[in-house]
N, CA, C and O atoms as a DFTB+ gen file, in Angstrom:
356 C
 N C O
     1  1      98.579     114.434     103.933
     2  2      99.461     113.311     103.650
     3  2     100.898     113.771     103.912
     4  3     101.366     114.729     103.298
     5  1     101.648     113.038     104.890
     6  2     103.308     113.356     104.825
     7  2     103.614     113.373     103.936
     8  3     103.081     112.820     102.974
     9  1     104.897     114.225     103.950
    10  2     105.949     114.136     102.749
    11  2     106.452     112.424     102.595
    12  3     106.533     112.011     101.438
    13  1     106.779     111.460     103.709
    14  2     107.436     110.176     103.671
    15  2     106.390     109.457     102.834
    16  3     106.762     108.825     101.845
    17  1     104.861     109.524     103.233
    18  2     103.876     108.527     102.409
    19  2     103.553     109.381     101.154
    20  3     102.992     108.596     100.391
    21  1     103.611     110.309     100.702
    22  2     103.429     110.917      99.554
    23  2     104.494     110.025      98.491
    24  3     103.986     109.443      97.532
    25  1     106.232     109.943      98.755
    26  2     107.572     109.685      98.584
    27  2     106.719     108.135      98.399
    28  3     106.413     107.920      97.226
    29  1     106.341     107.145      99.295
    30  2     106.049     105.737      98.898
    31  2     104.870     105.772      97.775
    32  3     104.924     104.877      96.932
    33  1     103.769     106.753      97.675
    34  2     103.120     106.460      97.099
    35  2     103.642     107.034      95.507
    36  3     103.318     106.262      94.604
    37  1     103.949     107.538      95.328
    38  2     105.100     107.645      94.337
    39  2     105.895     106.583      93.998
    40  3     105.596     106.309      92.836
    41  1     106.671     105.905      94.351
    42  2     107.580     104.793      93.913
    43  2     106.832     103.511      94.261
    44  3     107.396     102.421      94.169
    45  1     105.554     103.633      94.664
    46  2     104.786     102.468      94.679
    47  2     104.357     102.666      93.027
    48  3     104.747     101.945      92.110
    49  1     103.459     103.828      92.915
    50  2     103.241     104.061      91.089
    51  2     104.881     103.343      90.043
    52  3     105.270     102.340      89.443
    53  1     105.168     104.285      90.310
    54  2     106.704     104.074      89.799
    55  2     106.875     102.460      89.331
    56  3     107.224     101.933      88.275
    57  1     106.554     102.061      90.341
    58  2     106.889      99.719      90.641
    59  2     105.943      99.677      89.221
    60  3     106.221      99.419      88.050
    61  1     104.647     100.073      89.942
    62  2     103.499      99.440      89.053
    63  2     103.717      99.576      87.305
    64  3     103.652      98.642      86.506
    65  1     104.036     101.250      86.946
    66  2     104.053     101.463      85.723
    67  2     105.685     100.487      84.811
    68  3     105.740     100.099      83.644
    69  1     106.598     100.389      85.734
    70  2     107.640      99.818      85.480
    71  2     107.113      98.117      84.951
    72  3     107.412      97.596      83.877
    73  1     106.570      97.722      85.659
    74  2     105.953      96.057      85.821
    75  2     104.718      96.047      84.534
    76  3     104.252      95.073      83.943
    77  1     104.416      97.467      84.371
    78  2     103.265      97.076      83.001
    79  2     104.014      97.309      81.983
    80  3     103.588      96.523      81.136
    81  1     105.291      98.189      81.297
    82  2     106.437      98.086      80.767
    83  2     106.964      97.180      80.390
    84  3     107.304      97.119      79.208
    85  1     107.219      96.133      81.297
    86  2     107.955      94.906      80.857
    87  2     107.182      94.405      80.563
    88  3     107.484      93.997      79.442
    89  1     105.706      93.902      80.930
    90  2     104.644      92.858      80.473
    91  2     104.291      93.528      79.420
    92  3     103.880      92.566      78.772
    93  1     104.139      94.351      78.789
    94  2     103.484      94.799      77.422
    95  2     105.009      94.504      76.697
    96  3     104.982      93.634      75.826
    97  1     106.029      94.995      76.907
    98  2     107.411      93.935      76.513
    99  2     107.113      92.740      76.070
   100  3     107.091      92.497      74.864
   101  1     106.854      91.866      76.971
   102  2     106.795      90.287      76.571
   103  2     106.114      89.981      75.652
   104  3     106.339      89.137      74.784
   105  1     104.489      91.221      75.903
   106  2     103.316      90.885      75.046
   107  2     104.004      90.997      73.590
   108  3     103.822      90.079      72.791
   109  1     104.664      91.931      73.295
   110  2     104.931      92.215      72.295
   111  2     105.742      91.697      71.238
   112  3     105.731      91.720      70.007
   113  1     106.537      91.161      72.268
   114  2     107.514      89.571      71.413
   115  2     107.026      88.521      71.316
   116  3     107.633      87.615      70.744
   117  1     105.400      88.285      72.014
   118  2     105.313      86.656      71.699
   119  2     103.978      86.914      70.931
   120  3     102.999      86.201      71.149
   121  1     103.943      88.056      69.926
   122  2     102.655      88.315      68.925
   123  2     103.785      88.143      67.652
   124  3     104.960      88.510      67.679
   125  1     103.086      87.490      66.561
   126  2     103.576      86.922      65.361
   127  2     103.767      88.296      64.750
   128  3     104.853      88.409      64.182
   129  1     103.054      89.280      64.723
   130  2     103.912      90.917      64.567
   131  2     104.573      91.577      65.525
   132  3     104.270      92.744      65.776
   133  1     105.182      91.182      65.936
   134  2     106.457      91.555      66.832
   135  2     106.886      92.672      66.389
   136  3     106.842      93.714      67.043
   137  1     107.509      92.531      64.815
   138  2     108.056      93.346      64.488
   139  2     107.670      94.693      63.819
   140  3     108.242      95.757      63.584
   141  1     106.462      94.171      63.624
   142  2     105.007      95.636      62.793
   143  2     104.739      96.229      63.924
   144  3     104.229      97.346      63.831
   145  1     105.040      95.575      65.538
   146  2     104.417      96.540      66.687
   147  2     105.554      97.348      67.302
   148  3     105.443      98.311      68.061
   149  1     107.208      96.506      66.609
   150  2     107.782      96.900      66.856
   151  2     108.794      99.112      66.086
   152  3     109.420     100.113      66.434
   153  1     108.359      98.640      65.347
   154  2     108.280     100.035      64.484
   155  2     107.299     100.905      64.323
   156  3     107.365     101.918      63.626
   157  1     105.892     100.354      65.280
   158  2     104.987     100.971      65.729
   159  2     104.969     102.047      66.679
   160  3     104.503     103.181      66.793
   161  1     105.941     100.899      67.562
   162  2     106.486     101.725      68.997
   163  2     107.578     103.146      68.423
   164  3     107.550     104.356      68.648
   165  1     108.433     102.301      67.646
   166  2     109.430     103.308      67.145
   167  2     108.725     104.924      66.917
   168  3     108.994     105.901      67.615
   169  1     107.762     104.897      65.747
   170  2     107.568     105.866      65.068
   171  2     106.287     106.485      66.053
   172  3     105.902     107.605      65.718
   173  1     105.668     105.920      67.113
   174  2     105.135     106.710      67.571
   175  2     105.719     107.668      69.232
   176  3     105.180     108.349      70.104
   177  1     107.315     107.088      68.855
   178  2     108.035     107.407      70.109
   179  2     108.665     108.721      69.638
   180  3     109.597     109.220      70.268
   181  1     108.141     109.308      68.486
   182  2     108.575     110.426      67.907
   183  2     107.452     111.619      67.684
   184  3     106.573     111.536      66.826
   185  1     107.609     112.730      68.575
   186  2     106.635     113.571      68.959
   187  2     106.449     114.195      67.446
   188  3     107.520     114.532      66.940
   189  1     105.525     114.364      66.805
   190  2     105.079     115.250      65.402
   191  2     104.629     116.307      65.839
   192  3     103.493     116.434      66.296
   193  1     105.576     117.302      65.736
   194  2     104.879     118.501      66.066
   195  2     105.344     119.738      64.645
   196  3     105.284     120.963      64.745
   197  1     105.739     119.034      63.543
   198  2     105.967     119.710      62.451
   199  2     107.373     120.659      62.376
   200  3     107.565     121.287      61.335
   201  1     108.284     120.756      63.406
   202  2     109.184     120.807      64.031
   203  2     110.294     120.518      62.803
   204  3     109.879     119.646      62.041
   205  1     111.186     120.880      62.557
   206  2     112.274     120.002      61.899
   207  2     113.243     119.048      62.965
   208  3     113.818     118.023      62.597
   209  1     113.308     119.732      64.673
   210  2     114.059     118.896      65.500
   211  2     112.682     118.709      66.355
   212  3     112.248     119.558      67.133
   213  1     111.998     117.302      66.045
   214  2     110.759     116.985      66.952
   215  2     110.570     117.449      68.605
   216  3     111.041     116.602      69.364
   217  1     110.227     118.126      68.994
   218  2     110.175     118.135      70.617
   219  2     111.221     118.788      70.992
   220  3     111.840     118.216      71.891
   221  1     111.851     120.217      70.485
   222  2     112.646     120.842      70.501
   223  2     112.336     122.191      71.349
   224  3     113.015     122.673      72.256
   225  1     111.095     122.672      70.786
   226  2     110.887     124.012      71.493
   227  2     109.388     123.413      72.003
   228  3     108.432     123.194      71.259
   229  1     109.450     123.142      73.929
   230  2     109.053     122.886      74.364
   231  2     107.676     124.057      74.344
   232  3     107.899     125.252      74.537
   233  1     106.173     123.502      74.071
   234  2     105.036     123.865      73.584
   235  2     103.985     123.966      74.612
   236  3     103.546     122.868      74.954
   237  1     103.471     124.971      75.188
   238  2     102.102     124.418      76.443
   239  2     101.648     123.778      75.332
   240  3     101.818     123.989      74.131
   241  1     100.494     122.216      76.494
   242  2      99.991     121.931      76.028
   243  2     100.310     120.137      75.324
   244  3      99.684     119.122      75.018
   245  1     101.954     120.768      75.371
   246  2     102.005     119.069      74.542
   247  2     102.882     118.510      75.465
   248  3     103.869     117.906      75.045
   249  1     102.625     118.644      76.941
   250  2     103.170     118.213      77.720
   251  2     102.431     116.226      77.544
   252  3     102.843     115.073      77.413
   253  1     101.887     116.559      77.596
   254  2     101.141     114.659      77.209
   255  2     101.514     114.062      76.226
   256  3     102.034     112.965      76.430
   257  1     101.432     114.385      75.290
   258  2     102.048     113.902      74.145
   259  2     103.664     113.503      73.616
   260  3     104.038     112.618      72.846
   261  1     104.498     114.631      74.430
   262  2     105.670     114.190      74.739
   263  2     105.745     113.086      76.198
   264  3     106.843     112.653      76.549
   265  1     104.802     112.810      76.762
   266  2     105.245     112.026      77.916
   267  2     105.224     110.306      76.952
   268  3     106.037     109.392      77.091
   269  1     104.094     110.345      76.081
   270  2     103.439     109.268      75.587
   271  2     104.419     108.993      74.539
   272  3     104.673     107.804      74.347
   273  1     105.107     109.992      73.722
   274  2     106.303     109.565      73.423
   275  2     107.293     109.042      73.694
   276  3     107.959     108.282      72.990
   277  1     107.578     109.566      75.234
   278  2     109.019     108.978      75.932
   279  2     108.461     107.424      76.160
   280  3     109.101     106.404      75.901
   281  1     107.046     107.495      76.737
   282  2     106.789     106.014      77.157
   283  2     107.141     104.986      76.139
   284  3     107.752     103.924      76.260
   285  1     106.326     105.865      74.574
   286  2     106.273     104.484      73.472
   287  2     107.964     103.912      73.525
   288  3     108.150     102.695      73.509
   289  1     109.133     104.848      73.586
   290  2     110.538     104.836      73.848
   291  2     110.945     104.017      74.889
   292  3     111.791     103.188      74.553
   293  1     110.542     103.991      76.255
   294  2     110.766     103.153      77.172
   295  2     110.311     101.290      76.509
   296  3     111.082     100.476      76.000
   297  1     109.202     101.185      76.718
   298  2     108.748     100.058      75.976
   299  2     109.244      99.742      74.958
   300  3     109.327      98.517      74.882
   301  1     109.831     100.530      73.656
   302  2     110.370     100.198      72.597
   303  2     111.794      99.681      72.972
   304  3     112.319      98.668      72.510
   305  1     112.405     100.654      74.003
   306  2     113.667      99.776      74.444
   307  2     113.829      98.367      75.068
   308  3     114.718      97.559      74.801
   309  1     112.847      98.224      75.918
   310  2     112.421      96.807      76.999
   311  2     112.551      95.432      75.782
   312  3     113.115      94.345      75.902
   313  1     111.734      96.055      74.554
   314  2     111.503      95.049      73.534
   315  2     112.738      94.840      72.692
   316  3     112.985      93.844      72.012
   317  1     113.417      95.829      72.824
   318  2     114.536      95.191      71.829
   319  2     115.779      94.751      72.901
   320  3     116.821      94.539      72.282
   321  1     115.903      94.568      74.348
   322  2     116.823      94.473      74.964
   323  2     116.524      92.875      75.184
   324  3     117.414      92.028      75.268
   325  1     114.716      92.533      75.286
   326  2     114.470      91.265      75.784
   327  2     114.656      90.676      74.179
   328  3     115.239      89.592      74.174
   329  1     114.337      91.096      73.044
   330  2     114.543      90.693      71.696
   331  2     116.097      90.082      71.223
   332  3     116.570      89.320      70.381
   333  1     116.628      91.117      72.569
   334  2     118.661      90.492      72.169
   335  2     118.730      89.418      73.140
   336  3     119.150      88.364      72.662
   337  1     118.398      89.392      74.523
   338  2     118.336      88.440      75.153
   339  2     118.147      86.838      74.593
   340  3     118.748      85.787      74.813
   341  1     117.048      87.208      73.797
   342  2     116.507      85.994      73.404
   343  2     117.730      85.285      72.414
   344  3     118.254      84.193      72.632
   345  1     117.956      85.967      71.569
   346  2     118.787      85.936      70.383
   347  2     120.099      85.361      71.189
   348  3     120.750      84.436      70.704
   349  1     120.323      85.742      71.989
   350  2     121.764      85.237      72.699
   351  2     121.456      83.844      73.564
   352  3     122.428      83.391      74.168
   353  1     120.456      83.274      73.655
   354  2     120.335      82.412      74.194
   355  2     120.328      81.052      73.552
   356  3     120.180      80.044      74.243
């Protein structure tokens, strides 16, 4: 595989995971717990690794678990940016 189609198939992923981001977004504001999924996202966007500074001294191993953190973080942001949107409208 070229380096150029390797580079698209990459930011083709990239599109896709971005586009399920925002739709689990929407999902998440138009469920009557919005806000129970919303502090859901919060507290699981916080790596527990018994740590006093969470995700501080980078660990083999919990490379996944910090990714699944940053994600719950991405999504947790989408929801409160479309959550102000709304509010301003």
């Amino acid at each position: 595989m070229t380096e150029d189609r390797i580079e698209g198939s990459i930011q083709k992923l990239e599109g896709m995971i971005a586009a399920h981001r925002k739709l689990l977004a929407q999902i998440v504001l138009a469920l009557p717990q919005s806000d129970t999924l919303t502090t859901a996202l919060e507290d699981r966007g916080v790596m527990r690794d018994g740590q006093e500074d969470p995700g501080a001294v980078p660990t083999e191993g919990l490379a996944l678990e910090l990714a699944i953190a940053e994600e719950m973080n991405r999504i947790r942001n989408i929801v409160e940016v479309q959550r102000f949107a709304q509010s301003e409208e």
